[in-house]
C-alpha positions in Angstrom: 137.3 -36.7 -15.9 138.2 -39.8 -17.6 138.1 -39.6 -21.2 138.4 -42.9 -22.7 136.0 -43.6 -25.2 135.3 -47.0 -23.9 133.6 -45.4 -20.9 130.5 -44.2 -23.0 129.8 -48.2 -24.4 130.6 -50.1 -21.4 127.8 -50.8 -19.1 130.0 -51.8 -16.0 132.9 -50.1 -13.8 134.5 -52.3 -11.4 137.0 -50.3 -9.4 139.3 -52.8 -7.9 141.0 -56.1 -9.4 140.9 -57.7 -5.4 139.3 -61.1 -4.4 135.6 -58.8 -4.7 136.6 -57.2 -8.2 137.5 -60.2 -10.0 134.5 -62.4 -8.2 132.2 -59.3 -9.6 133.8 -59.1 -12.9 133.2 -62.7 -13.4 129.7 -62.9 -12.6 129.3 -59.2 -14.6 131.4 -60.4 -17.7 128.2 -60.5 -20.0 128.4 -56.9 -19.1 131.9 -56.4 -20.5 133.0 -54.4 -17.9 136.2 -52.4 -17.0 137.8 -53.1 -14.2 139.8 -49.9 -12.8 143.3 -51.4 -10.9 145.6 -48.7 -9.5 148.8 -51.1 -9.2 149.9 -53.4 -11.9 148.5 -56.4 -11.3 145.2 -58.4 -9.8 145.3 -59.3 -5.8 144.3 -56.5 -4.2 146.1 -55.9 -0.7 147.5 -59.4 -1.6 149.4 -57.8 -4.1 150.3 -54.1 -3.3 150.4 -54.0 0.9 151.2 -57.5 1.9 154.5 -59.0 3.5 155.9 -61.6 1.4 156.1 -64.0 5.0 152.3 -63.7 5.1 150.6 -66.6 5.2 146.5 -66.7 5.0 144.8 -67.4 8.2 142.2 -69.9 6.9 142.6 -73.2 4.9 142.3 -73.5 1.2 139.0 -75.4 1.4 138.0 -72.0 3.5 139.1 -69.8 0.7 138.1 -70.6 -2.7 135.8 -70.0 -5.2 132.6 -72.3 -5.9 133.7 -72.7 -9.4 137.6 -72.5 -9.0 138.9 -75.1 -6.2 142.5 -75.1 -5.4 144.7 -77.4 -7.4 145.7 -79.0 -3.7 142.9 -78.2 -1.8 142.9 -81.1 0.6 146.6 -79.7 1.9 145.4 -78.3 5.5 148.5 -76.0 5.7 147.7 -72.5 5.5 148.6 -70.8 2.3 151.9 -68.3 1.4 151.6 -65.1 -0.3 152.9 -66.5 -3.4 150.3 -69.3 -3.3 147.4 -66.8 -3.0 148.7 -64.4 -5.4 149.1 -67.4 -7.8 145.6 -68.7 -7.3 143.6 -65.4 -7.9 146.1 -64.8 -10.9 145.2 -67.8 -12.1 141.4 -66.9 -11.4 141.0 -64.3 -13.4 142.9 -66.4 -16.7 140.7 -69.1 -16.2 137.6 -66.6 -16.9 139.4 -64.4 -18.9 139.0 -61.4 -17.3 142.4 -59.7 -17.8 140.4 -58.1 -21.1 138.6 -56.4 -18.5 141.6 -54.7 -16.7 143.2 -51.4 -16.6 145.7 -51.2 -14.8 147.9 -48.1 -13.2 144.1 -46.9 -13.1 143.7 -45.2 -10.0 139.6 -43.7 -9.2 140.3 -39.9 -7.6 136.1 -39.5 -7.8 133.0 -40.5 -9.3 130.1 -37.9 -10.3 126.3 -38.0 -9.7 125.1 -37.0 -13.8 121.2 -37.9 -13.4 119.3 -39.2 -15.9 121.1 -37.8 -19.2 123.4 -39.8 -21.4 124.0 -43.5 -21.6 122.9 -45.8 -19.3 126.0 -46.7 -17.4 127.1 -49.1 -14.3 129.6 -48.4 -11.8 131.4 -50.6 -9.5 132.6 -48.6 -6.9 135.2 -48.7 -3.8 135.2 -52.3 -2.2 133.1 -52.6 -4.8 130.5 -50.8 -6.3 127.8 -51.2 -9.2 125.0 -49.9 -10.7 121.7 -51.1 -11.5 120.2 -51.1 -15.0 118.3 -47.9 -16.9 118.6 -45.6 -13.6 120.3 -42.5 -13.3 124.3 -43.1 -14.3 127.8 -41.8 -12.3 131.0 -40.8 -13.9 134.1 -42.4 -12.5 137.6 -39.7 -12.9 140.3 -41.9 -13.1 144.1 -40.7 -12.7 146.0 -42.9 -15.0 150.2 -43.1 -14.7 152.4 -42.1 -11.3 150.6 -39.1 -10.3 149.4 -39.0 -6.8 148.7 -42.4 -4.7 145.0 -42.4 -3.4 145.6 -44.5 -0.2 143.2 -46.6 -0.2 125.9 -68.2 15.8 126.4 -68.3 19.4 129.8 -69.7 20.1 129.9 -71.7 22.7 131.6 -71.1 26.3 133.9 -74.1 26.2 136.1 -72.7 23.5 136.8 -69.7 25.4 137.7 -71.9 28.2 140.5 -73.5 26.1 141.4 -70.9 24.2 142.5 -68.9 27.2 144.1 -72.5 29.1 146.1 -73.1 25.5 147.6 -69.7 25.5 149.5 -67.6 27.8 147.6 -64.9 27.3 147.2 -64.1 31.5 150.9 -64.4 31.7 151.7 -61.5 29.1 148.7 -59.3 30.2 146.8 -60.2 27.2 143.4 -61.6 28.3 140.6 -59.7 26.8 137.9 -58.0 28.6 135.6 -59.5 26.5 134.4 -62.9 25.5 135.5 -64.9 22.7 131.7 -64.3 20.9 132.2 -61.1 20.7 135.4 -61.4 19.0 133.6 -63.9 16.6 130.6 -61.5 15.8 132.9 -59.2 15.1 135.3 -60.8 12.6 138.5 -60.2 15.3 139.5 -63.3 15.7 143.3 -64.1 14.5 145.6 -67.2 13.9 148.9 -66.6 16.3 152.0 -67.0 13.6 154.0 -69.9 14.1 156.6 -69.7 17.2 155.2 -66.7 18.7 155.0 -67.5 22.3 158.3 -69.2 22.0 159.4 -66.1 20.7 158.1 -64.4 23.5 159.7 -66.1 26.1 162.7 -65.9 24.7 162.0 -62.4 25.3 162.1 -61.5 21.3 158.7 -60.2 21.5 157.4 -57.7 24.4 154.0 -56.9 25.2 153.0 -53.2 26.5 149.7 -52.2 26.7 148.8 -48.0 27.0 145.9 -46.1 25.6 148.3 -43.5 25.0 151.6 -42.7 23.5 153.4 -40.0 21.6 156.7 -40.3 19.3 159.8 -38.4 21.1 163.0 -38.3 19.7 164.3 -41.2 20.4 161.3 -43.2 19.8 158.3 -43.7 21.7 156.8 -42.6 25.1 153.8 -43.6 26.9 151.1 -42.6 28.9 153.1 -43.6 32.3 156.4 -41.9 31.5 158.4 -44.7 30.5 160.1 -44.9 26.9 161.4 -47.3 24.1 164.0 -46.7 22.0 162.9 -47.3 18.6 163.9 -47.5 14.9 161.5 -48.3 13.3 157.1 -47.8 14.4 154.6 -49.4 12.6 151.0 -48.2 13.0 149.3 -51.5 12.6 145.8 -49.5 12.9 143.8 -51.5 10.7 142.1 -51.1 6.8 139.7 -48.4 7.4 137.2 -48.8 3.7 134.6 -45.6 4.8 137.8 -43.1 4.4 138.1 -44.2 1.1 135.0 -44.3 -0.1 134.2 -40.5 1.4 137.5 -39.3 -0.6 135.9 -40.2 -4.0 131.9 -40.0 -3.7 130.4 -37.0 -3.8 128.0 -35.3 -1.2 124.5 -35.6 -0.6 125.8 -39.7 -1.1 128.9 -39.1 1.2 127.1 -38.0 4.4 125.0 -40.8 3.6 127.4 -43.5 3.4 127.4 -43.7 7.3 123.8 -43.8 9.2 124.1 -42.3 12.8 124.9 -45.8 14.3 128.0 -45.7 12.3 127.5 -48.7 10.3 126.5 -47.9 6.3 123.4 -49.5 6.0 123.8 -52.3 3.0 120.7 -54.2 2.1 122.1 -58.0 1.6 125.4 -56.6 2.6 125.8 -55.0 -0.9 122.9 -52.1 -1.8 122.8 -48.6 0.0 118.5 -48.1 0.2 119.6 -44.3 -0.3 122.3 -44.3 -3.3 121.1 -45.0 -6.3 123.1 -47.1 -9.2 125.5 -48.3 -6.5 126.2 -51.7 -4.8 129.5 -52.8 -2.9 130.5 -55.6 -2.9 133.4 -56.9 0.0 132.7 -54.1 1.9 130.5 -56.1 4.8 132.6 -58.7 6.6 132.2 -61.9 7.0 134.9 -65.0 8.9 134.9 -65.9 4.9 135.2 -62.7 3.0 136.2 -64.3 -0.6 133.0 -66.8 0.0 130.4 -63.8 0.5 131.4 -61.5 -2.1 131.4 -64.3 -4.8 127.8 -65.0 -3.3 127.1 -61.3 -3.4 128.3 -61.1 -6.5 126.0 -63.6 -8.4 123.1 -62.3 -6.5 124.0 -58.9 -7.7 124.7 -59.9 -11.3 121.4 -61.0 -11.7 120.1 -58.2 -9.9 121.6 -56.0 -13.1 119.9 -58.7 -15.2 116.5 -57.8 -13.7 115.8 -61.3 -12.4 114.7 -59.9 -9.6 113.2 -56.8 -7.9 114.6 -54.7 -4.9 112.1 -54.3 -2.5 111.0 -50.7 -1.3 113.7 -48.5 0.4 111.6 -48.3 3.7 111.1 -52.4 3.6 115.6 -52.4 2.9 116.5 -50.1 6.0 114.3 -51.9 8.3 115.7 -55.0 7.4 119.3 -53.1 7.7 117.7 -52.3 11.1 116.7 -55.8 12.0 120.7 -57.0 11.1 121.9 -54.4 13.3 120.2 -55.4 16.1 121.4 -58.6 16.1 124.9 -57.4 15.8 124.6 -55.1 18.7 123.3 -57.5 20.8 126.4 -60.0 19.9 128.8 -57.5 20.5 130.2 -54.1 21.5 132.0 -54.0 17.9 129.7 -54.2 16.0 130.4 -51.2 13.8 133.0 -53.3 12.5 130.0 -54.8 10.6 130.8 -58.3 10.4 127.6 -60.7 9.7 129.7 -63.8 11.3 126.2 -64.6 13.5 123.9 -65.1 10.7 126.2 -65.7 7.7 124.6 -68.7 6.7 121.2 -66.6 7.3 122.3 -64.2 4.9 123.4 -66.4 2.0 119.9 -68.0 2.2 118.5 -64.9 1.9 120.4 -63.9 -0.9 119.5 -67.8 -2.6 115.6 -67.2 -2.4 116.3 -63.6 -3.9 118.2 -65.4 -6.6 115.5 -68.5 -6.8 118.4 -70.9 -5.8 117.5 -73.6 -3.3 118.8 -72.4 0.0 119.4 -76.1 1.5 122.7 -76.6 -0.6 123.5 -80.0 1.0 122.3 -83.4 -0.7 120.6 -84.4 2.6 118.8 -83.3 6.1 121.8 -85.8 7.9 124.5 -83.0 6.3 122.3 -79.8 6.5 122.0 -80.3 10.3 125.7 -81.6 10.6 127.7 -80.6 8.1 129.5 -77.1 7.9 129.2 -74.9 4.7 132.1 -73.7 2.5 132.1 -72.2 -0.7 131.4 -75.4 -2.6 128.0 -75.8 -1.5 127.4 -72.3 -3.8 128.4 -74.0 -6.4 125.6 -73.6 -9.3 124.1 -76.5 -11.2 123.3 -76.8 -14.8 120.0 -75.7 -14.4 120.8 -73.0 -11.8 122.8 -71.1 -14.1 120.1 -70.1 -16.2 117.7 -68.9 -13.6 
């Protein structure tokens, strides 16, 4: 277990120095937490597991935080790697939270201790916390080089030119589904730049198998044919429950996941059946930084005890409610993206919080104009509700 003395005084644990950690260490700093970073560095997968080609897939004005705009924010190019990295760096000087970090901290497990000791709050996974004078967890942390833990309706009209803009029938790449569901379920993608070109020029193939096995010389597939290969990479996705069953103990693990297969999050952030835990960035949204720096606040002053959970049976049945609308949007929906009622759930989250939920200055732009992250940003006066 984790011996530093600073565990037994600090009041928050923020496991994670990503776009969620630093939005949550932020809005938890009159907490002085400590923020628990495996690598060396803030940026999360922007840092450790990202290409240096990558670009993001959403503008600037898309992803930023209410109270940190970009520098060139009306530039409606998409931003590098360097530029992002640069940007949430610069984030967390701004507010000062690299007094907060430890890095080469790595979390191996956390522990259940009841009611005895100090009070304590734990941020955990993509991310965690705890809630004020309840029972308290203790976080193991592996420190150095040992061991790497691996870690609404959309209308039918863009479909239409969706699928006439791109070849997608020519390369065998239609979906069998409609572009809503690929919307309610947070799949939706920007093509890099020159990749159909790319394609014809035959640079780029496209086979599609449910099944294939390495031979070798590379791969085979289901139909006996084969391709040569160098080099495979198993683009299968971030997959958070793994992670978050490796370090949390059991009864809380088996509870992580109800039988739908979706963990059932109250606002997107607290588990009705885990107590002194919230997770922030876990539930997906088309603007992930946006919700977990909403999720954030709303949980800050949830620690504060400006407000009141309601009762765990009145949580899961509005976990149920949410569900249901996912499932009817789409067959994925145990990818459990809230792209359907996003603006729904920040308003929900506002009233919790006693923030106006109609963030515009008018009715002309509440019924017209879109939302983005500036709209969050507080007032004067809001701050000190």
């Amino acid at each position: 277990m984790a011996s530093n003395d600073k565990l037994t005084s600090s009041r928050v644990a923020i496991i994670g120095a990503g776009v969620s950690g630093l939005a949550a260490a932020k809005h938890l700093a009159h907490h002085n937490p400590i923020v628990f970073e495996a690598s060396d560095s803030v940026g999360g997968v922007w840092n450790s597991c990202t290409y240096e080609t990558t670009k993001l897939q959403s503008t600037r004005v898309d992803y930023e935080f209410s109270d940190f705009p970009w520098p060139n924010r009306d530039d409606t190019t998409f931003p590098s790697y360097a530029e992002i990295l640069d940007y949430l760096e610069s984030y967390a000087k701004h507010f000062d939270l690299l007094k907060f970090m430890k890095f080469g901290s790595k979390v191996i497990k956390v522990r259940y201790t009841g009611d005895g000791g100090t009070p304590q709050m734990v941020d955990l996974g993509a991310y965690s916390h705890s809630l004020p004078e309840k029972p308290v967890w203790e976080v193991a942390v592996q420190n150095g080089d040992a061991g790497e833990i691996q870690r609404a309706v959309v209308s039918k009209f863009i479909e239409s030119y969706v699928t006439w803009k791109l070849p997608l029938e020519k390369y065998g790449l239609k979906p069998d589904h409609s572009f809503e569901e690929d919307y309610a379920s947070c799949q939706m993608a920007i093509i890099p730049e020159n990749f159909f070109e790319e394609a014809d020029k035959g640079m780029i193939r496209f086979k599609k198998t449910s099944k294939w096995c390495f031979y070798d010389e590379g791969i085979e597939f289901e139909d006996g044919t084969t391709l040569e290969s160098d080099v495979v990479i198993l683009a299968t996705g971030y997959d958070g429950k793994k992670k978050l069953k490796a370090i949390v103990p059991e009864p809380f693990r088996t509870w992580l996941e109800f039988p739908c297969g979706v963990m059932p999050l109250y606002r997107g952030t607290i588990h009705p059946l885990i107590p002194n835990m919230g997770f922030v960035g876990y539930v997906q949204s088309n603007s992930n930084l946006h919700t977990s720096e909403l999720r954030s606040m709303w949980l800050s002053r949830l620690v504060d005890g400006k407000f009141e959970l309601p009762s765990k049976e009145q949580m899961l049945d509005q976990f149920s409610k949410e569900m249901e609308v996912m499932r009817r949007s789409s067959r994925f929906y145990k990818r459990h993206c809230i792209s359907t009622f996003s603006i729904q759930h920040a308003d929900d989250l506002c009233n919790d919080m006693g923030l106006n939920p109609w963030r515009k200055s008018n009715l002309f732009l509440e019924a017209f104009s879109p939302y983005g992250s500036q709209d969050y940003r507080l007032a004067q006066e809001e701050t000190n509700i």
